[in-house]
C-alpha positions as CSV (number, residue, x, y, z in Angstrom):
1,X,-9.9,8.9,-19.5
2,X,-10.0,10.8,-16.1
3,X,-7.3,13.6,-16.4
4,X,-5.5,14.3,-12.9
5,X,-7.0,17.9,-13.3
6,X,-10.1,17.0,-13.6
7,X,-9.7,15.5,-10.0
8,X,-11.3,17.4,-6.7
9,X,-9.1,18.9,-4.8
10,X,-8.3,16.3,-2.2
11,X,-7.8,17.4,1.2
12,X,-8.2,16.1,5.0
13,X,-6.7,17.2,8.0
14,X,-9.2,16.6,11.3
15,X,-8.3,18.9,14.4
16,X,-7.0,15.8,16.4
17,X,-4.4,15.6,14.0
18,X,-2.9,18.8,14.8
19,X,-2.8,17.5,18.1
20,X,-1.2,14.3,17.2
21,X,1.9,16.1,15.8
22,X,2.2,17.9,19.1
23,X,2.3,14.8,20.7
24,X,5.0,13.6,18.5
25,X,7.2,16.6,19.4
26,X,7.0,16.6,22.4
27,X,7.9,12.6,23.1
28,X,10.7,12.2,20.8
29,X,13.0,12.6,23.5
30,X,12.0,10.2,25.2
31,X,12.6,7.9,22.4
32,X,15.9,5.8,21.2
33,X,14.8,5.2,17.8
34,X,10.9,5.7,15.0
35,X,9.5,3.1,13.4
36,X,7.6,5.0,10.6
37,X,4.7,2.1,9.2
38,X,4.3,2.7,5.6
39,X,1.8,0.7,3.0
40,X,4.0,-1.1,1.1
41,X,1.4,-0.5,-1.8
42,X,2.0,2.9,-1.8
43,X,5.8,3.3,0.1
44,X,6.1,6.5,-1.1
45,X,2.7,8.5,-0.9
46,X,1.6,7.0,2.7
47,X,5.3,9.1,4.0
48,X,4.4,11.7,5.4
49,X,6.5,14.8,4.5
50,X,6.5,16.4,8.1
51,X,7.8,13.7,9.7
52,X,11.0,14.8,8.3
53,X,11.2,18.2,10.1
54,X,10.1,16.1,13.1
55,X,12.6,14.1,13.7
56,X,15.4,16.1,12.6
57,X,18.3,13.4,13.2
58,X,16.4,10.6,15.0
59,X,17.5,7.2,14.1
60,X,14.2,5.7,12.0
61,X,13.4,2.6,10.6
62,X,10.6,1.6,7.8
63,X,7.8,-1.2,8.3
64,X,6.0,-1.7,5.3
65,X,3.1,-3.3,6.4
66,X,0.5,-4.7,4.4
67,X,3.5,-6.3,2.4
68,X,0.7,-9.4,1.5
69,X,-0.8,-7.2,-0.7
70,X,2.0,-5.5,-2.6
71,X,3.8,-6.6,-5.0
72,X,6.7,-8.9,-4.3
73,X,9.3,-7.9,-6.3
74,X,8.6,-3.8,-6.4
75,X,8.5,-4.4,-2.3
76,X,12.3,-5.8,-2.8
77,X,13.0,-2.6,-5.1
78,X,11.8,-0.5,-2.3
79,X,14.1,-2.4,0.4
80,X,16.9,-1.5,-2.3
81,X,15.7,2.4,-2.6
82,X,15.5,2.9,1.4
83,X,19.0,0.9,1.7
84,X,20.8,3.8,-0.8
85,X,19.1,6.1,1.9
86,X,20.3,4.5,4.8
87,X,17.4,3.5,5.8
88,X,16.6,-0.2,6.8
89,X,13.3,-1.3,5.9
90,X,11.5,-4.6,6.4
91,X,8.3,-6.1,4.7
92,X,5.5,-6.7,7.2
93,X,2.3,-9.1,6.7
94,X,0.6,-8.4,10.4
95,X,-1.8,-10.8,9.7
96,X,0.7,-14.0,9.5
97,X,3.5,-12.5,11.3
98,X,5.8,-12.5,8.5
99,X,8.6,-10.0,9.0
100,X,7.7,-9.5,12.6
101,X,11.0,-10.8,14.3
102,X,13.1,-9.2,11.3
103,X,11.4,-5.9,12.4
104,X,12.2,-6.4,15.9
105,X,15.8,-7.3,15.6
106,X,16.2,-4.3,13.4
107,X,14.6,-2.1,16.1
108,X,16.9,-3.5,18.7
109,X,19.6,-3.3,16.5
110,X,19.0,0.4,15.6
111,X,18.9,1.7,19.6
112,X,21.8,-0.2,20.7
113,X,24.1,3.0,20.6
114,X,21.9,5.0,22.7
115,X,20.8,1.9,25.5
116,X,25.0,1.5,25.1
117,X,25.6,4.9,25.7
118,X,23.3,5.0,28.8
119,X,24.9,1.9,30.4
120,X,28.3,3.4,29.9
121,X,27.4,6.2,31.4
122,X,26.1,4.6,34.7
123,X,22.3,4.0,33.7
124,X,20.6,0.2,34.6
125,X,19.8,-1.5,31.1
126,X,16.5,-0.9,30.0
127,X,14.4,-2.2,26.7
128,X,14.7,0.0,23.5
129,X,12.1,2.3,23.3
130,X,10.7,2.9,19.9
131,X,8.1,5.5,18.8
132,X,5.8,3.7,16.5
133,X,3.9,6.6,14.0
134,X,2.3,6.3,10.6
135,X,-0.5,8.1,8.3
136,X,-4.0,6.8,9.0
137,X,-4.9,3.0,8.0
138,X,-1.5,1.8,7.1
139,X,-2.1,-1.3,9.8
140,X,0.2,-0.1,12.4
141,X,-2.8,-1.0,15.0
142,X,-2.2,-4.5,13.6
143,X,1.4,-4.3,13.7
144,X,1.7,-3.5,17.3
145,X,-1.2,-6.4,17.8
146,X,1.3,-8.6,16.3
147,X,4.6,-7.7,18.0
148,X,2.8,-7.5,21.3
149,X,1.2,-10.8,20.7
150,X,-2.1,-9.8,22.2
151,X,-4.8,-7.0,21.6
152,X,-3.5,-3.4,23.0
153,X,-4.5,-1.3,21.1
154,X,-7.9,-0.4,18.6
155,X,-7.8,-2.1,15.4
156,X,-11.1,-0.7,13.1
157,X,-10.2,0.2,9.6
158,X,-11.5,3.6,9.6
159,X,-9.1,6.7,9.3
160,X,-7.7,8.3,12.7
161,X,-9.3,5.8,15.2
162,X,-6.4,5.8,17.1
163,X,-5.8,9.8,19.1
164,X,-3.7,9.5,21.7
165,X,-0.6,8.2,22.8
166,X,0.3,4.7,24.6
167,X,3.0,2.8,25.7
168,X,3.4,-1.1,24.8
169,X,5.7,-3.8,25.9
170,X,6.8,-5.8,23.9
171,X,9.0,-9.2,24.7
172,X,12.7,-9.5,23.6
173,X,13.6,-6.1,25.0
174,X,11.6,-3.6,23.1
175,X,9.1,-1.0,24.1
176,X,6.9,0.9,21.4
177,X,5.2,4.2,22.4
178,X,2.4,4.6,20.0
179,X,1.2,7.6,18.6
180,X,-1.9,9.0,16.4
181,X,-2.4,8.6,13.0
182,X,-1.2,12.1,11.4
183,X,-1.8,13.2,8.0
184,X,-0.4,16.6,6.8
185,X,-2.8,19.9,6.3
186,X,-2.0,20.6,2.5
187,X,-1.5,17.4,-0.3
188,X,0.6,19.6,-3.1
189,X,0.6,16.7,-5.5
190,X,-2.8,15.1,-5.8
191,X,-2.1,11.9,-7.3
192,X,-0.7,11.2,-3.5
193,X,-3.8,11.9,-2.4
194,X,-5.7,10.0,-5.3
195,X,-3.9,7.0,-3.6
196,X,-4.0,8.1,0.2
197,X,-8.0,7.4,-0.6
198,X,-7.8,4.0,-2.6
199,X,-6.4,2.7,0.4
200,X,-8.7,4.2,2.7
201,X,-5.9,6.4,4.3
202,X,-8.3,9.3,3.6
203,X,-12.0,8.8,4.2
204,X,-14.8,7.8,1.5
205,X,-17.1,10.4,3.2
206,X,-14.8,13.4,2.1
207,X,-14.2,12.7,-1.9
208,X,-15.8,12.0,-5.0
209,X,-16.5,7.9,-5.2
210,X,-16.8,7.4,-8.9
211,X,-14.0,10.2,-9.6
212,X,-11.6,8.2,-7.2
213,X,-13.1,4.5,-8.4
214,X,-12.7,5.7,-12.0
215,X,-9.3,6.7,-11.9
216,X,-8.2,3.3,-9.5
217,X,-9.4,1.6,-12.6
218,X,-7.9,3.4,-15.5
219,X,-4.5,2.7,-13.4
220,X,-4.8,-0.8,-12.3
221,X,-5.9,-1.3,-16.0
222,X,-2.4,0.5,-17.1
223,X,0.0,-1.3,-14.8
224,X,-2.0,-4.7,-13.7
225,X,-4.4,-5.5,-16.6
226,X,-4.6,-9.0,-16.2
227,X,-5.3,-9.3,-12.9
228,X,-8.3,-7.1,-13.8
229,X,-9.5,-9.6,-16.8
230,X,-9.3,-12.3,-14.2
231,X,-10.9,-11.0,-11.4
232,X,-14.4,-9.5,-13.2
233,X,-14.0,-11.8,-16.2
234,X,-13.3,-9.6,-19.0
235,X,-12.2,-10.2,-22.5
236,X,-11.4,-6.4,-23.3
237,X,-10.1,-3.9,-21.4
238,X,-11.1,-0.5,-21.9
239,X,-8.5,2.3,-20.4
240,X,-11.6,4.3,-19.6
241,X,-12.4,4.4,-16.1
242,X,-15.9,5.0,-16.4
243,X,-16.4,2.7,-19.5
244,X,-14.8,-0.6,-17.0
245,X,-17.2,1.2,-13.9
246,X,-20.2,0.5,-15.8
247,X,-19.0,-2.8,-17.4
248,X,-18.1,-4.6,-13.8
249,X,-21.2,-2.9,-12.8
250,X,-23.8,-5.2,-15.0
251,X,-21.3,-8.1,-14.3
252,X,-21.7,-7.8,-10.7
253,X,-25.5,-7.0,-10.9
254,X,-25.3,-3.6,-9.4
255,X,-28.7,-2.9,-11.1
256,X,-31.7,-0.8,-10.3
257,X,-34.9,-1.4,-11.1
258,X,-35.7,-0.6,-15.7
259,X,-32.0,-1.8,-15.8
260,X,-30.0,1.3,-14.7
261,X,-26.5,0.6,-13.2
262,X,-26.2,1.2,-9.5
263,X,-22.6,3.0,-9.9
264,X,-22.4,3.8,-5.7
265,X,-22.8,-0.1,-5.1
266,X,-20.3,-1.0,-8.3
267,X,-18.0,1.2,-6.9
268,X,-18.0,0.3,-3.0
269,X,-17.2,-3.3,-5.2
270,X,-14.5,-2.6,-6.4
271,X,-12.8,-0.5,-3.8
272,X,-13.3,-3.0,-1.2
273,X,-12.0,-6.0,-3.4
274,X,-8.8,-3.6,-4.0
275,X,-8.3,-2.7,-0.4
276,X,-8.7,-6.7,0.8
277,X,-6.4,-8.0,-1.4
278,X,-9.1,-9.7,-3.9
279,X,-8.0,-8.0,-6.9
280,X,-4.2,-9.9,-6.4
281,X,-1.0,-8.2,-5.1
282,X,-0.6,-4.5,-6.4
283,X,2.0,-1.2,-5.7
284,X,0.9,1.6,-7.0
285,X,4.0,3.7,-6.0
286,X,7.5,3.9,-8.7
287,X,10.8,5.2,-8.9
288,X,11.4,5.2,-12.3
C-alpha cells in the first residue's frame, strides 16, 4: 500500500497566482460580502488557508459546488460543521441549478447590513455586491454561468484558466466580482494536496500519475468499496493501489502489444471516471 511518505512532494503555485491574491486585496473593499466556492468532495482541502488573513472580518458565505458528486449525507454534515462556525453554506449542482436560488437569497441575505447601512446613511440602493473566489477547478466558472443564466465567463476544466478579475450582473439584486483561481505557495500537509490533484485542482502535468491514481484507489477502496466492485466488476478488492491499477487495467483493455498493461491509459481511466461522477457520489474530506 502507498505510504503518504512515499508521496512526491506536491507543489504548484504559477506566477499569475501571486497576482490573483493582489487582486483580491486590493477589491475587498469594494465588496459587501465573499462567496468562497468550495468542492463539496473535498470541503475542507479545496479552502484555501490564506483566504483567512485575507479577509480578516469580511462577512463570507460557502458554495459547495459540485454537490452532484459528493456524497449526500457527509454534504449535510458539512452544512452542520460550517453552521457551528457561523458560516452558512449551501450545496450547489451548477449543472441543474440545484441550490442556485438558496445561494442567492443567502448572498442577499448576508449584505443586507451593509446595503442597509448605506441607504441610512443617504446612499441610493444598489445590488449586493459579492466577491466570488475559489481554488482552481472547483466549478465556480459554472456557478457564475448558472446564477447569471448565460455564458460570462470561461468555463474549460483546466487549472487557473480564469486570471483576472470581472464584474457580473446577476438578476434579483446581486452583483458578483469574479476573481482568479488562487492556490497557496506551500501545501504543509500533503494528503491536501494528494486530493487538490484527484480533482484536477492541481495539474496532471506537474505530479506522479500512477503515484496519485494508486493512492485514489487504495482510498476509494477504504471508504467506498462497493462502488468500486460495481463500477470495474470486481469480485475482490485488493487495498493495494497498484495491485487494483493493473487489475482495472486488463479489464479495461489498456494493453500493449505481448500483453503488457498500458498503466498511463489505465490510469487517465480511472481518474477521469472519478472526476465525472462515473465512479458514484464520493467525499473524500472528514471530521472525525
Amino acid at each position: 500500500m502507498t505510504e503518504i511518505n512515499d508521496l512526491p512532494n506536491l507543489q504548484w503555485f504559477p506566477g499569475h497566482m501571486k497576482k490573483a491574491q493582489r487582486l483580491i486585496e486590493e477589491n475587498l473593499k469594494i465588496v459587501d460580502i465573499v462567496i468562497e466556492v468550495l468542492d463539496a468532495r473535498i470541503p475542507l482541502s479545496s479552502q484555501n488557508p490564506l483566504l483567512k488573513e485575507i479577509l480578516n472580518d469580511k462577512p463570507r458565505l460557502i458554495a459547495l459546488c459540485k454537490s452532484d458528486l459528493a456524497d449526500q449525507k457527509s454534504t449535510s454534515e458539512w452544512i452542520k460543521k460550517f453552521s457551528e462556525e457561523n458560516l452558512i453554506a449551501v450545496a450547489v449542482d451548477a449543472v441543474k441549478g440545484t441550490g442556485i436560488k438558496n445561494l442567492i437569497a443567502a448572498a442577499k441575505n448576508l449584505a443586507e447590513d451593509k446595503t442597509h447601512k448605506l441607504v441610512k446613511h443617504g446612499a441610493k440602493p444598489r445590488s449586493a455586491r459579492a466577491m466570488i473566489i475559489g481554488i482552481p477547478n472547483v466549478g465556480k466558472s459554472s456557478l457564475i454561468n448558472k446564477l447569471a443564466g448565460v455564458n460570462h465567463t470561461k468555463i474549460e476544466n483546466r487549472p487557473g484558466v480564469t486570471r483576472a478579475k470581472q464584474w457580473i450582473k446577476i438578476d434579483n439584486g446581486l452583483e458578483l466580482l469574479d476573481m482568479p483561481g488562487i492556490l497557496w505557495a506551500k501545501f504543509e500537509d500533503q494528503e491536501v494536496a494528494m486530493k487538490l490533484a484527484w480533482t484536477y485542482a492541481i495539474s496532471d502535468e506537474i505530479h506522479d500519475l500512477e503515484i496519485v491514481t494508486c493512492k485514489l484507489l487504495e482510498t476509494l477502496a477504504a471508504n467506498y468499496g462497493d462502488i468500486l466492485k460495481e463500477r470495474f466488476k470486481l469480485n475482490d478488492l485488493p487495498l493495494n493501489g497498484h495491485e487494483l491499477l493493473e487489475i482495472i487495467g486488463k479489464k479495461r483493455g489498456c494493453l500493449q502489444k505481448g500483453g503488457l498493461i498500458d498503466f498511463e491509459k489505465a490510469e487517465r481511466i480511472i481518474l477521469n471516471e472519478f472526476r465525472s461522477g462515473k465512479l458514484g457520489k464520493v467525499t473524500l474530506d472528514n471530521f472525525n
